[in-house]
C-alpha positions in Angstrom: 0.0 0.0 0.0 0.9 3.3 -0.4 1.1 6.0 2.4 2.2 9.7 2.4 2.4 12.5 5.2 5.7 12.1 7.1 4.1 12.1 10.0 1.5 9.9 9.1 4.4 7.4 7.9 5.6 7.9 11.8 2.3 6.8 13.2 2.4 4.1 11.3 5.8 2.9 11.8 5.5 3.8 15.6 2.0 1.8 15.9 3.4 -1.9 13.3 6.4 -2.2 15.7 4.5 -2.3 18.9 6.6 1.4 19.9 4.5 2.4 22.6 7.8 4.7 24.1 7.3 6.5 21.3 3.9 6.6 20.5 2.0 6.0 23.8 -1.5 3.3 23.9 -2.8 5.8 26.7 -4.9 7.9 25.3 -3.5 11.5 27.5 -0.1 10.6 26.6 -0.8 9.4 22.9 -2.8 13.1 22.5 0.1 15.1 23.9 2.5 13.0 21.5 0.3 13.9 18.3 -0.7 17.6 19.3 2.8 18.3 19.5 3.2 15.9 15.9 0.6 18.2 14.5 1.5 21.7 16.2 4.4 20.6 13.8 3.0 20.0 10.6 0.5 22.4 10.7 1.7 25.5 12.4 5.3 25.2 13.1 6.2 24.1 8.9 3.5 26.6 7.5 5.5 29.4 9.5 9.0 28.3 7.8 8.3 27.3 4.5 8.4 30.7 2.4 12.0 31.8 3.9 13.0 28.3 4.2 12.4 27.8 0.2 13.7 31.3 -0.3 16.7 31.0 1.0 17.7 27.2 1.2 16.1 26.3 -1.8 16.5 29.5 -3.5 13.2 29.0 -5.6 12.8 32.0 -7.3 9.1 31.8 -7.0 9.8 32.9 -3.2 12.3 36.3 -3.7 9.6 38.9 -1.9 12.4 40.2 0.8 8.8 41.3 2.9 7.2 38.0 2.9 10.9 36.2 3.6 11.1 38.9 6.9 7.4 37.9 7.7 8.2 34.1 7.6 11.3 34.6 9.4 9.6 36.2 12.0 6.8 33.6 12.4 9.6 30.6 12.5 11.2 32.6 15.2 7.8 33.0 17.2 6.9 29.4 16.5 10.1 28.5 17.8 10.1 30.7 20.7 6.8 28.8 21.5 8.9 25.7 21.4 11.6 26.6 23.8 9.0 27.6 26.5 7.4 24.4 26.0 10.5 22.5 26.5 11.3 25.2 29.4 8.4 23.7 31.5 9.5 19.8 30.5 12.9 20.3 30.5 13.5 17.4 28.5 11.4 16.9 25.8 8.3 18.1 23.9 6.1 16.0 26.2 8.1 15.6 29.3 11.2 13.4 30.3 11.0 10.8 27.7 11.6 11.1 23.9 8.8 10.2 21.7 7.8 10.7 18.2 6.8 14.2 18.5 10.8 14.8 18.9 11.4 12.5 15.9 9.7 15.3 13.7 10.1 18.0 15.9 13.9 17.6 15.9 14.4 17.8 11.7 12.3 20.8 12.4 15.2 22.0 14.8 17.6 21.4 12.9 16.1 22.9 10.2 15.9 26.4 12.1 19.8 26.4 12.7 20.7 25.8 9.4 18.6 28.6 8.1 20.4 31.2 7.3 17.9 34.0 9.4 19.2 36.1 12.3 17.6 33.8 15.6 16.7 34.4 18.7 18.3 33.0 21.5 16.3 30.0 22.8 18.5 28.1 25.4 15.8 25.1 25.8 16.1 25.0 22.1 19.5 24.4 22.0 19.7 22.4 24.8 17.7 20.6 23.2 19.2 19.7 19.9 22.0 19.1 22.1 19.9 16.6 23.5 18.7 15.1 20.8 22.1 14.8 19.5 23.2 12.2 21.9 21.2 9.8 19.5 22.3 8.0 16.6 19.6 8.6 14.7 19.2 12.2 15.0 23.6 12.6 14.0 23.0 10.6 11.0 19.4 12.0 9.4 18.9 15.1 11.5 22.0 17.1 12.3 24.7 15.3 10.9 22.7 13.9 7.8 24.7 14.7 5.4 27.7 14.4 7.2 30.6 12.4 5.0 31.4 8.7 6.6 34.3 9.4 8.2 32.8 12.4 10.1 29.7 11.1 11.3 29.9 9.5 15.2 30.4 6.0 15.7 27.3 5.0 16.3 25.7 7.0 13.3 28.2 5.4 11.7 26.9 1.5 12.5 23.1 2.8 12.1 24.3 4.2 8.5 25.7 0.8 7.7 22.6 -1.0 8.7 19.9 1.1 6.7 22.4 1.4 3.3 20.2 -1.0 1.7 16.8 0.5 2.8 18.8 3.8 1.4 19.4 2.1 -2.0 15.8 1.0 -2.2 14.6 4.5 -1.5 16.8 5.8 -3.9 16.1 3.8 -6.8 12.4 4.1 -5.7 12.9 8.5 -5.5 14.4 8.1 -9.0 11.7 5.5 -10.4 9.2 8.4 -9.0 10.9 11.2 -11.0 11.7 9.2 -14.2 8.0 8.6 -14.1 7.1 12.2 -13.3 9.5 13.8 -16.1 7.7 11.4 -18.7 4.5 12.7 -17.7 5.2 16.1 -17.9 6.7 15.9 -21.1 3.4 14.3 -22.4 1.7 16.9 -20.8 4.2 19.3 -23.2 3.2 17.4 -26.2 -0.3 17.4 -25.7 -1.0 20.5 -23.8 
């Protein structure tokens, strides 16, 4: 079958390996999880995305230097909302314990720092990402994603290793997809 929205992919992943540290059964802790999942998708990512394609993707549909300030200044808001969440946890989005709301909540982080946009200082943000950084998983697809072999951490190192053939698969399957998509449009060309 075929299923899109990241985070919707998360749930799913979360829920058909029995990760219930991640994505709680109880229904309180399961709804803090996902508020903060959606908060994410829906506030948070609508906030960033006009200077984030401005300016990391340079599209030059997105050059209005107003509307990059304004989205700028809504990531830094959204963000500020962040830290004083994490302020009254002091760990994580929902409290002590990582869950999935960090999974997307810390590519979201990461994002924010490599953006280059003048920041506020948010201490529980960076303590934060410092945080998360202590994982494997976040050095090798989050912060240090595209980090060369030899300078990713030992242990993004081993998790690299282990998923190199679920990367080849996606890879061939991300190619497949715009092979496919290319053809199409050129038909569309020919016949439009």
């Amino acid at each position: 079958f075929v299923l899109w929205e990241s985070n919707t992919i998360c749930r799913y992943l979360a829920a058909e390996h029995a990760r219930t540290d991640l994505l709680p059964a109880a229904p309180r802790e399961r709804a803090l999880v996902e508020q903060w999942m959606d908060w994410q998708a829906g506030e948070l990512n609508n906030a960033w995305r006009y200077a984030f394609m401005a300016l990391v993707r340079q599209s030059p549909a997105h050059t209005d230097p107003a509307a990059i300030k304004a989205s700028a200044g809504q990531w830094n808001r959204h963000m500020a909302m962040l830290d004083a969440q994490l302020q009254r946890t002091g760990a994580y989005a929902t409290g002590p314990a990582f869950t999935l709301a960090d999974v997307v909540l810390g590519l979201s982080v990461n994002r924010w720092f490599m953006t280059p946009i003048e920041r506020p200082g948010l201490p529980a943000v960076v303590a934060y990402q410092e945080r998360l950084s202590q994982r494997p998983g976040y050095l090798l697809h989050g912060r240090h994603g595209g980090a060369e072999e030899g300078e990713r951490p030992e242990g993004a190192q081993q998790l690299h290793a282990r998923l190199g053939p679920v990367r080849q698969l996606l890879a061939a399957q991300v190619e497949q997809h715009d092979h496919e998509q290319e053809q199409h449009h050129d038909r569309a060309r020919i016949h439009g």
